[in-house]
C-alpha positions in Angstrom: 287.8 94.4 221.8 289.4 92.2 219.5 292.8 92.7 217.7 291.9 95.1 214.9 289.9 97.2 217.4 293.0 97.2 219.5 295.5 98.2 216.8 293.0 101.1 215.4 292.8 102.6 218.8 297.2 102.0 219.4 297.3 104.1 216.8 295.0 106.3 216.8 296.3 107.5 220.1 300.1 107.3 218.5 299.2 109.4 215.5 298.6 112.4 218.1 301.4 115.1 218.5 303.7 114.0 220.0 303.5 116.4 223.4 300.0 114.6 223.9 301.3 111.2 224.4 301.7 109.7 227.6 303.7 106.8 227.6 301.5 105.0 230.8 298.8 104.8 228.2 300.4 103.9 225.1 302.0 101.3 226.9 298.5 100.2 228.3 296.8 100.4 224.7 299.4 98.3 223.4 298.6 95.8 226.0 294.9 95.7 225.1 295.8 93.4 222.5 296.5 90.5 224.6 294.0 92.1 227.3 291.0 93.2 225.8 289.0 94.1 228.8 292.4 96.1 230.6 290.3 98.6 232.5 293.4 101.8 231.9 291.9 103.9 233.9 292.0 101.2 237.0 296.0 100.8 235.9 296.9 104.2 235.7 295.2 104.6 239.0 297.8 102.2 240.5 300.7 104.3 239.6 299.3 107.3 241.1 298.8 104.8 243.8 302.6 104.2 243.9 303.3 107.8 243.5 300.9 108.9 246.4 303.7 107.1 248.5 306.8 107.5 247.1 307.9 110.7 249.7 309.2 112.6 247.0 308.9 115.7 245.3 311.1 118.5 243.5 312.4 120.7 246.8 314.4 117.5 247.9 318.0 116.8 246.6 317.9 114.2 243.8 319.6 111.8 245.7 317.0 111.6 248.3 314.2 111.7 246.1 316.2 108.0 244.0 316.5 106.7 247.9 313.1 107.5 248.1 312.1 106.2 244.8 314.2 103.1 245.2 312.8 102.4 248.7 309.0 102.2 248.0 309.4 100.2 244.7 312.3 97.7 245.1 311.6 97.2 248.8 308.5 97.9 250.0 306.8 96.7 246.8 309.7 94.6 245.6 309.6 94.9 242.2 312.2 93.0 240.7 314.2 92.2 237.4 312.9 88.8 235.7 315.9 86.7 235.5 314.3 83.6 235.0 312.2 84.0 232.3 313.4 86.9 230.6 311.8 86.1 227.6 308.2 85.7 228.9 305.9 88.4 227.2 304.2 89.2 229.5 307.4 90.8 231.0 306.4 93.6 228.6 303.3 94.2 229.3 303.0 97.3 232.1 299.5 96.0 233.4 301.5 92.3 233.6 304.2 94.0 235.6 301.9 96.0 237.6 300.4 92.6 238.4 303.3 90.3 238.7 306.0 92.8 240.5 308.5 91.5 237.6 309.8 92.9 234.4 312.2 93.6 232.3 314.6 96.8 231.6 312.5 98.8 230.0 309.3 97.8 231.4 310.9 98.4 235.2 311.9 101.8 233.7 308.6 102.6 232.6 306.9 102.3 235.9 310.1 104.0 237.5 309.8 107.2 234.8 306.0 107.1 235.7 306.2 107.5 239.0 308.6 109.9 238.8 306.7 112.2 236.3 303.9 111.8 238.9 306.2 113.3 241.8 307.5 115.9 239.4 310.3 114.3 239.2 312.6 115.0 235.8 313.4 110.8 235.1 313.4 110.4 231.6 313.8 106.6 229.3 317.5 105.9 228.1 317.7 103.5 225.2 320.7 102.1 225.8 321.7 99.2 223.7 320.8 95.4 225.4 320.1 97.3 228.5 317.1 100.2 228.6 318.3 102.7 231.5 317.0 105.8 233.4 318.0 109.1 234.3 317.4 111.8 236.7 318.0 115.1 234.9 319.4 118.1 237.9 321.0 121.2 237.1 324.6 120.3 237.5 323.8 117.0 235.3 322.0 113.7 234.9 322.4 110.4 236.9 322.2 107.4 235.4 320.0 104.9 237.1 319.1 100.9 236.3 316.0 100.2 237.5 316.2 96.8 236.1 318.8 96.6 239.2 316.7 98.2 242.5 317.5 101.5 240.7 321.3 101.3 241.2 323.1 104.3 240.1 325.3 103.7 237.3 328.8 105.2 236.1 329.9 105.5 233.0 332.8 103.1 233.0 329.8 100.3 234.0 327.9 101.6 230.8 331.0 100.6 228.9 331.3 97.3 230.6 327.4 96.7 230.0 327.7 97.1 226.4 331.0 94.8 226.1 329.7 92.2 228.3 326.4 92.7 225.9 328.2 92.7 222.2 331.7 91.7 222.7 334.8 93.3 224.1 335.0 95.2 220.4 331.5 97.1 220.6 332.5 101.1 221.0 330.6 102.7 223.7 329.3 106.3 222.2 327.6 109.5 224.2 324.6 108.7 222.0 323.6 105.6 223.7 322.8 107.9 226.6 320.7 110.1 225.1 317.1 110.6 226.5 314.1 108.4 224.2 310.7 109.7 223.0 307.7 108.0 224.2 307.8 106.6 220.5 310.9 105.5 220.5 310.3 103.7 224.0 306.8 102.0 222.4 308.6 100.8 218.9 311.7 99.1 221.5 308.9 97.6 223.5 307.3 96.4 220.3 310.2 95.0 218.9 310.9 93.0 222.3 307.7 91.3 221.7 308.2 90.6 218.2 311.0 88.6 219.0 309.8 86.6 222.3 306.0 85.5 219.9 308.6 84.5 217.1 311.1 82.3 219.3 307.2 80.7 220.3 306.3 81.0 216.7 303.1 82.8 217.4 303.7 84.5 214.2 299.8 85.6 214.4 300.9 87.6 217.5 304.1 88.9 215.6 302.1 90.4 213.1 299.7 92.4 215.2 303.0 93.7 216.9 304.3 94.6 213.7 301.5 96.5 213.1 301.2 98.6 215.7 304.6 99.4 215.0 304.0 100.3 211.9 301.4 102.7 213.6 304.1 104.0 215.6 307.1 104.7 212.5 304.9 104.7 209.3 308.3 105.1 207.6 310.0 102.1 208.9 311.7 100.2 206.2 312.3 97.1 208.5 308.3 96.3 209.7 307.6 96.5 206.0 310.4 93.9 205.8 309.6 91.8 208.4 305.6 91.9 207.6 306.4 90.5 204.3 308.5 87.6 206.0 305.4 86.8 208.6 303.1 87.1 205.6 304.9 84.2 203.9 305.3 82.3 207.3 301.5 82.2 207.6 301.4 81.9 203.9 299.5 84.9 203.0 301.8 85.6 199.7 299.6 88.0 197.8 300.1 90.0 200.7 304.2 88.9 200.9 304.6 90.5 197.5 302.9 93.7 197.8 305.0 94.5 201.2 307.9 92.8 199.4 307.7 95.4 196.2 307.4 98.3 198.5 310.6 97.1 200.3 312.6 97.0 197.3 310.8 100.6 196.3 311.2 102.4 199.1 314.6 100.9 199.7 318.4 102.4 199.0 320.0 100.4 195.8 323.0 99.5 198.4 320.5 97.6 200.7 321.8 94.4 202.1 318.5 92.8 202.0 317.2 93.7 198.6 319.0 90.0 197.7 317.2 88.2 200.4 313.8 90.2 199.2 314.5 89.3 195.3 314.7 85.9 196.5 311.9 85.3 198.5 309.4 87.0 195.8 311.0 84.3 193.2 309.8 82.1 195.7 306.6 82.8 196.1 306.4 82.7 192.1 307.6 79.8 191.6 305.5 78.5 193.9 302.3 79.9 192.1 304.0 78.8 188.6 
């Protein structure tokens, strides 16, 4: 399966209602562009693996089914936050992570969530800012939980202190940042994590095919358009930097900050044609 193949099948499977995507195999499908030959149903297999073991299920308190939870993945398996090389890409990769034991936030979160659904657990995605987060919905309320961290359970005062510690001492911590995240929303922050780790490689190649299947994800996006026109250009492909570029400024408020930067950079690629 090459890259195209990989893309049409991302999003064919993203375009279907939204009730019908599971976000184990969206996150697999993704990874089919870098792993053409990813067997999913051998990966999904693992997590029910994992789940088979995890000792948990919905009579126990929630608190004994996070011990639980907590146990089988951060000690007997030892899956672990990837402080050293944060960055790497293939820290966002679920098959990678599977593999390796190591992840990042919202990769560790992923696996977490999954094995949770699998127990019949109600652990849902939280897209916090800087820091993707968990939760275990119960009937009195939800606990917050960082997976990123052996599935510590977090208060809200260390929510706050994440986000300063994250964006400065003036960022203002909001209820919102709390709020449960689509398996959409989850793939398009996944996405956007890769964009930015192939373009500090410049593998700009490898940021376009992610832009793409973000595309596939938010049709509607104003910023892919925006930054598919800047890769265009970075790869030189300008016929195809103006036509995103014209749709930017078309589909685009008047009070956009970037229409200057977007005027700019088609004058450029004119002038360079002149």
């Amino acid at each position: 399966m090459n890259h195209p193949d990989a893309i049409r099948e991302f999003a064919g499977y993203v375009g279907r209602p939204t009730e019908e995507i599971r976000l184990d195999e969206a996150a697999l499908l993704l990874a089919r562009t870098d792993y053409p030959s990813l067997d999913l149903s051998a990966q999904l297999a693992r997590l029910d693996a994992l789940a088979a073991r995890a000792e948990c299920h919905p009579g126990l308190a929630p608190h004994e089914n996070i011990a639980n939870l907590n146990r089988l993945l951060f000690e007997v398996e030892a899956f672990a936050g990837n402080d050293e090389e944060y960055d790497d890409p293939r820290n966002s990769y679920l098959n990678e992570v599977l593999d390796r034991k190591i992840g990042i936030p919202i990769t560790l979160s992923l696996v977490y969530q999954e094995v949770a659904r699998r127990c019949g657990l109600p652990v849902v995605g939280v897209g916090f800012p800087g820091h993707f987060l968990a939760k275990y919905l119960t009937p009195t309320g939800e606990i917050l939980l960082d997976p990123y961290h052996r599935g510590a359970i977090v208060s809200l005062q260390e929510c706050e202190e994440k986000l300063k510690t994250q964006f400065g001492e003036e960022a203002e911590f909001r209820p919102s940042f709390l709020v449960a995240v689509s398996a959409k929303q989850t793939l398009s922050r996944m996405l956007n994590n890769l964009k930015g780790a192939f373009f500090r490689r410049k593998d700009f190649a490898k940021v376009l095919t992610m832009i793409e299947m973000a595309v596939a994800v938010d049709p509607a996006s104003r910023q892919e358009v925006h930054d598919r026109a800047m890769i265009y250009f970075l790869l030189r492909r300008y016929a195809e930097a103006m036509i995103d570029l014209r749709t930017y400024i078309k589909i685009s408020p008047p009070d956009d900050l970037q229409i200057k930067d977007v005027r700019t950079m088609m004058h450029r690629i004119q002038a360079m044609h002149n």
